[in-house]
N, C-alpha and C positions, 0 to 999 in steps of 0.2 A: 195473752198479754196486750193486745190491741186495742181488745174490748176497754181492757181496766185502765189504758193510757189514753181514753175517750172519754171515761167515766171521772180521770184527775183533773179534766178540765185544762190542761195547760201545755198543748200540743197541739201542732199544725197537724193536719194532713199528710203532708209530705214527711214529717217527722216520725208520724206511727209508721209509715208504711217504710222508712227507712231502716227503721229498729225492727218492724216486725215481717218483712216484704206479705204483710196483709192489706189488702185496698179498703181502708173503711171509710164513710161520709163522717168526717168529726167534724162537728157541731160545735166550737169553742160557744160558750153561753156567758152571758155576759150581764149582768141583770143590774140595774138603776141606772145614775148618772149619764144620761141618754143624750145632754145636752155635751157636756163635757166628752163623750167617745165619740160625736160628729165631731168638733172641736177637732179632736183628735186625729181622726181621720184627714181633716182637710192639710195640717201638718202637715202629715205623714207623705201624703198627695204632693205636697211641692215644695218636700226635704226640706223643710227647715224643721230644724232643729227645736225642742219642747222638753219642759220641765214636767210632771206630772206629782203633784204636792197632796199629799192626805196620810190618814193612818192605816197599818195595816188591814188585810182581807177590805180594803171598798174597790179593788178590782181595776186596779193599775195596770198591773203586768200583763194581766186578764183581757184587757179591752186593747191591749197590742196583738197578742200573741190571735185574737179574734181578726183583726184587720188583715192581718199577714196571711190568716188562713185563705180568708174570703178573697185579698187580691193577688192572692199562690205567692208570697215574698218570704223572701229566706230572712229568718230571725236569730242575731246570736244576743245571748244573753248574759250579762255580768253578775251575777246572783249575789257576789261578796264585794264590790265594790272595788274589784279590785280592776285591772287594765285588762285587754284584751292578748294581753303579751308583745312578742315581735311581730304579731302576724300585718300580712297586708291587707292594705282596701282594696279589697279582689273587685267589687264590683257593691258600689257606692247607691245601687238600688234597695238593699237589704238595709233590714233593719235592726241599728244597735241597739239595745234595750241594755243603760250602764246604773248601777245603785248610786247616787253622786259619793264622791270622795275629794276633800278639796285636794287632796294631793295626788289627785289624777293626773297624767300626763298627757293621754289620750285622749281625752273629752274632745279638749279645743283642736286636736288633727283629723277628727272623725269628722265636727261641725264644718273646718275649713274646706274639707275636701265634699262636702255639701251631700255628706250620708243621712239616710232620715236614720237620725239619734233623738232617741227617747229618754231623757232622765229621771229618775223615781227620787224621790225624798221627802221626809217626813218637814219636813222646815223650808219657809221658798228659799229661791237663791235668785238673788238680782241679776245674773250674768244674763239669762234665759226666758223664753216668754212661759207664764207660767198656765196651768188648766189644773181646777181645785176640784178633789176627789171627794164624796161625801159619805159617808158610812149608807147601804141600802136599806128601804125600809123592810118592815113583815112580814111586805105583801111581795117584796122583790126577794127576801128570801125563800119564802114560799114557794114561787115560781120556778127560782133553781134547783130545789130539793125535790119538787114532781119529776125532775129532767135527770140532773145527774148526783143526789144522795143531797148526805148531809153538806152544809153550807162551810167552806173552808173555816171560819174561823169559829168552830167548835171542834176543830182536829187540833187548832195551831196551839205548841206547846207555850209554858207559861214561860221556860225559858227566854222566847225570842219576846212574847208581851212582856217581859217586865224589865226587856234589854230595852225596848222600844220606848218604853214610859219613864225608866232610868234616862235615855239617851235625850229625851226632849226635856226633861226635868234639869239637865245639864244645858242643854244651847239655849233653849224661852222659858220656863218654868213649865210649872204643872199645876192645877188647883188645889185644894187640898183633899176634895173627891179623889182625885187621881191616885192620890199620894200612894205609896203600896207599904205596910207597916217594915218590911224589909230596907228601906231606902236607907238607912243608915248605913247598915252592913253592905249595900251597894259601894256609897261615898268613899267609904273607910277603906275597903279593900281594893279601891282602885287607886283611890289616893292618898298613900303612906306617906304624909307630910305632917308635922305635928300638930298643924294651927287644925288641919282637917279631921286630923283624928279626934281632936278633941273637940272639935266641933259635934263631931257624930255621935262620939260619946257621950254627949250632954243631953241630944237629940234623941239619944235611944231611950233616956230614962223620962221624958218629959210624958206624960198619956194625954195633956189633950192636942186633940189633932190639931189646933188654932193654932199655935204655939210650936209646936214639932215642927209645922209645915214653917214656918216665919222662918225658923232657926235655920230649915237645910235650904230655904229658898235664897240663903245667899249664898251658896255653893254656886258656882256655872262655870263651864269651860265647853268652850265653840270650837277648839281645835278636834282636828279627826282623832279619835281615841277606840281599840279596841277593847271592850268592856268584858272582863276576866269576871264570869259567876261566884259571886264569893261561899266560901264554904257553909253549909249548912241551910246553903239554899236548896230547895227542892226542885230540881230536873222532872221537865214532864207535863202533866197536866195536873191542874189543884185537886 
């Protein structure tokens, strides 16, 4: 088990050896964006508080979860955006790693009490200083794949990529490259409202992409919203 929670890439040190009480050298690997994980670092270094903005797999979570290992810091992490619950701030050295939620309540008590807090999100957020995440190149996937397998985002299901591309399609738009032929049946199924239904409906019969995309690119809504997979979407991988 050790081995394989060294091989996911997304564990401290101290964390395998707590799951596994085996002592192994994990190596978090961390590949491109070299500018931006100094950045990072220096944060982290003198607790303030940081946004972390890009798209899935360019190695957000990645290049925390690396920091903490290297300077032995205890890392809790918010994976669903949701709050840490009632716990306390045991000890304001560790680091929070939260997925933003504007209806957090916790964010602004973590920052005050001057926890290095890391926030992840696909959109900036004015509140926070922000470090821009960029997809790695070839030659930096490459690199990771000699070390520890295949490069996460040829595991990541379509699932969460077409919630991710749905979700920015909704707060800033998307281009129409972007666009995924499904996005109707997204719109529709999450927002049962007539003017939108029949928005989508319009949207589903059009075939060229110029024109589809125009139609649903006046759909948007910025508030936090949980995105329900509409039926007949495919789970998984394409």
């Amino acid at each position: 088990m050790a081995e394989r929670m060294v091989r996911q890439n997304k564990y401290t040190t101290q964390q395998i050896f707590n799951k596994t009480k085996e002592k192994e050298k994990n190596e978090v690997l961390c590949v491109g964006n070299h500018i931006a994980r100094k950045e990072l670092a220096t944060f982290i270094d003198d607790h303030r508080s940081v946004s972390l903005i890009g798209d899935y797999c360019v190695g957000r979570l990645t290049s925390v979860i690396e920091i903490a290992d290297k300077e032995g810091l205890d890392i809790w992490i918010s994976y669903s955006g949701e709050d840490f619950g009632e716990e306390p701030i045991e000890n304001p050295d560790d680091i929070y790693v939260i997925r933003y939620n504007k209806t957090s309540k916790w964010i602004k008590a973590y920052v005050d009490a001057e926890c290095r807090v890391v926030i992840i999100s696909e959109t900036p957020i004015k509140e926070y200083p922000q470090i821009l995440y960029v997809k790695p190149s070839s030659r930096d996937i490459a690199e990771y794949e000699k070390v520890k397998g295949k490069f996460p985002i040829y595991t990541q299901s379509s699932e969460i990529s077409d919630k991710s591309i749905v979700m920015k399609a909704l707060r800033s738009g998307i281009t129409k490259e972007e666009m995924p032929d499904n996005l109707p049946q997204w719109f529709g199924y999450n927002f049962r409202t007539s003017k939108i239904l029949a928005l989508c409906s319009f949207a589903d019969q059009i075939k060229d992409t110029f024109f589809k995309h125009a139609v649903l690119s006046k759909v948007r809504y910025k508030k936090p919203i949980s995105l329900k997979v509409p039926y007949g979407v495919k789970r998984g991988s394409d």
